[in-house]
C-alpha positions in Angstrom: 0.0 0.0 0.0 2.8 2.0 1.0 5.0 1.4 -2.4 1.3 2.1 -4.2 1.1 5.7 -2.5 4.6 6.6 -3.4 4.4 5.7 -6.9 0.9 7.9 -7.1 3.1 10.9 -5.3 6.2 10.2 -7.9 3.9 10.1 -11.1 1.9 13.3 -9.6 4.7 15.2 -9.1 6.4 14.4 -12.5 3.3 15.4 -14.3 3.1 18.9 -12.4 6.6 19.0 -13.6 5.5 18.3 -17.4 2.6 20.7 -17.3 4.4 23.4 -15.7 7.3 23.2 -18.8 4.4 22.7 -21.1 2.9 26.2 -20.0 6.5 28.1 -20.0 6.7 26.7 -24.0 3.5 28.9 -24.9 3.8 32.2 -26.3 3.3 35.1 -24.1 0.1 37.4 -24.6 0.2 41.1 -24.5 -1.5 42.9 -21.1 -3.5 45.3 -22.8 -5.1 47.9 -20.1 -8.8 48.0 -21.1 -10.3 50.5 -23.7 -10.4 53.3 -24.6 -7.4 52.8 -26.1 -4.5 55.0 -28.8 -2.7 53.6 -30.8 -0.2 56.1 -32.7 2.2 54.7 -35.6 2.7 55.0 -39.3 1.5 53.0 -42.4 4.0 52.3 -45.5 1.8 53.0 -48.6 3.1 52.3 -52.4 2.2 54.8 -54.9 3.3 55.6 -58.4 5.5 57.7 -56.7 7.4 54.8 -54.6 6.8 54.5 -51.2 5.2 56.8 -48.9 5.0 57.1 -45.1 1.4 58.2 -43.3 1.1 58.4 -39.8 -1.9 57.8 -38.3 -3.8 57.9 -34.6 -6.3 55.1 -34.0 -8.7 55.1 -30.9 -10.6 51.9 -29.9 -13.3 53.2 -27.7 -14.4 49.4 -26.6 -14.1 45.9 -27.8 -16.8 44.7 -29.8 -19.1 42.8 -27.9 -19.8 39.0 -28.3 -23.2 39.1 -29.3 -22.9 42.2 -31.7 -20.2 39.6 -33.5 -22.7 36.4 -33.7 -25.2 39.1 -34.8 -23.0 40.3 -37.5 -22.3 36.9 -38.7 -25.9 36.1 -39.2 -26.3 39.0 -41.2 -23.5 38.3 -43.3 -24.1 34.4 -43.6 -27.6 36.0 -44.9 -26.0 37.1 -48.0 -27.6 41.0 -47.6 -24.4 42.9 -48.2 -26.7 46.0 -47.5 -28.1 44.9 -44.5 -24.9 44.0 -43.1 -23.5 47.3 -44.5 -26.4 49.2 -42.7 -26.2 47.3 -39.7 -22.5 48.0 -39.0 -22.5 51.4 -39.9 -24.7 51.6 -36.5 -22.1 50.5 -34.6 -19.1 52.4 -33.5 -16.2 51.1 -31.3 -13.9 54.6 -32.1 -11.7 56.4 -35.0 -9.0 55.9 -37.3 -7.1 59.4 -38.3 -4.9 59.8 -40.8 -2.7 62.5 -41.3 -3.8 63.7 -44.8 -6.8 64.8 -42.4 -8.8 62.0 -43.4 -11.2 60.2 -40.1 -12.6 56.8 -40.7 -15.3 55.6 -38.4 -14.2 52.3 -36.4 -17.2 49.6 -36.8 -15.5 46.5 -35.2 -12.6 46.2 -32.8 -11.4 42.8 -31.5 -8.4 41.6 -29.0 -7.6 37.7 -30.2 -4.9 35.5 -28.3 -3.9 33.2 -31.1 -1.0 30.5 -30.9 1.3 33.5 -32.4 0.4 36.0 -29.9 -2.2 39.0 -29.2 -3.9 40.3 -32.4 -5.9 43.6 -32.7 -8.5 43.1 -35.4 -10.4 46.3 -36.7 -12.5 47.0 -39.1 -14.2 50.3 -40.5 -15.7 52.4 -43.2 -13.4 53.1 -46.3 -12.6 55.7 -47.4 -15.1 56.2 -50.0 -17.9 54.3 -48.7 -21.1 52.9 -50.4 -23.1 49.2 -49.6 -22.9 48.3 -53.2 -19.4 48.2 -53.5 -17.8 44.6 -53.2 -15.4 45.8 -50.9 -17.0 48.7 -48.6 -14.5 48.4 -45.4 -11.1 48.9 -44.3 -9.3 46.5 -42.5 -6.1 47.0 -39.9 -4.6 43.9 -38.0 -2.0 44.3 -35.5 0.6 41.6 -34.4 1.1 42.9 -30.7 4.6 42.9 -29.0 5.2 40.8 -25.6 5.0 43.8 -23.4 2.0 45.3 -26.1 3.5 48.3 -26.2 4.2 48.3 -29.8 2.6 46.0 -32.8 3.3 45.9 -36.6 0.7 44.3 -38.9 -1.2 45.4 -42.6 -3.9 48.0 -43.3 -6.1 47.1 -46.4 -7.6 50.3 -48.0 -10.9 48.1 -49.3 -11.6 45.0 -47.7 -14.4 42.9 -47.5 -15.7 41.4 -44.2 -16.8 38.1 -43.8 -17.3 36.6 -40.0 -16.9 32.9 -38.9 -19.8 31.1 -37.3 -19.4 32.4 -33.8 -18.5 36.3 -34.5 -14.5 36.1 -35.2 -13.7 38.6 -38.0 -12.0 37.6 -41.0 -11.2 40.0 -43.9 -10.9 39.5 -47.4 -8.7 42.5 -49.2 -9.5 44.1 -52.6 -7.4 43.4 -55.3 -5.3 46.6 -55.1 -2.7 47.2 -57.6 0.2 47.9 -54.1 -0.7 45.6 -52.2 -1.4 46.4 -48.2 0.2 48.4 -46.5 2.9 47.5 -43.6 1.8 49.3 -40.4 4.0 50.0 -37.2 2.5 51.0 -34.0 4.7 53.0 -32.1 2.7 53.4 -29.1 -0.4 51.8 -27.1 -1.6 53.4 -24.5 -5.0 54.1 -22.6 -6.8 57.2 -23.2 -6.5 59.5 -20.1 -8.0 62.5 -21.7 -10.8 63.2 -23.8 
């Protein structure tokens, strides 16, 4: 009985050992403090002209909610690009501003931890809006740093949204003769002032 009880102990103790390496192997996720949030950086946009730098000031004014998401991915599953285009135009989560002085209205912001790390998902009105085009939306995803202080990622100028059965966003870019454009976040930080 004795032997019995120090073999349980032993193989208990081994597999804490196990689970506790198996934990320090995963990636570590970003600590984001809670919306509102800033993020200030820079996209890298080809033109005719070569490349050109744009800095920009996002503001995520809240996550989008759960059930907004499933909603949204009714709508779209529906096949009523309008519908979907009218419904998200109701919502708004905050602001992208660009520095040419252009400001985009933020529909849906999301905070993923994926196996590669913390993604910031947003999505938005483009540019020149209108429900009948194929590809109504911007898009902006940003790969997050360990300390998520900083992120780099892509910005699609006309992207169209599609949402997996449960709410996650997935975008779809336009085909857009340079490509997307590299983003870098220089800073995250929450919003103190208003």
């Amino acid at each position: 009985m004795e032997r019995r009880r120090a073999a349980l102990v032993t193989s208990l103790a081994a597999g804490a050992v196990l689970a506790l390496a198996a934990l320090a192997l995963l990636p570590a996720y970003a600590a984001l403090p809670a919306p509102p949030l800033r993020v200030r950086g820079h996209f890298v946009v080809e033109g005719r002209q070569g490349a050109d730098r744009q800095k920009f000031k996002l503001t995520i004014d809240r996550w989008s909610r759960p059930e907004d998401l499933r909603f949204l991915a009714d709508v779209a599953h529906s096949s009523d690009t309008r519908r979907l285009w009218n419904e998200m135009r109701k919502l708004d989560d905050g602001g992208l501003q660009i520095d040419t002085g252009m400001r985009l209205a933020v529909m849906v912001a999301t905070l993923e931890e994926t196996k590669f790390g913390t993604v910031i998902r947003v999505v938005g009105e483009s540019p020149s809006p209108s429900p009948a085009a194929v590809h109504p939306y911007f898009a902006l995803e940003l790969h997050l740093d360990e300390a998520g202080t900083a992120a780099s990622g892509t910005f699609l100028r006309t992207a169209r949204v599609l949402f997996e059965n449960g709410g996650a966003v997935v975008t779809e870019g336009a085909v857009d003769p340079y490509g997307p454009a590299e983003v870098e976040a220089d800073t995250i930080e929450p919003v103190t002032k208003r």
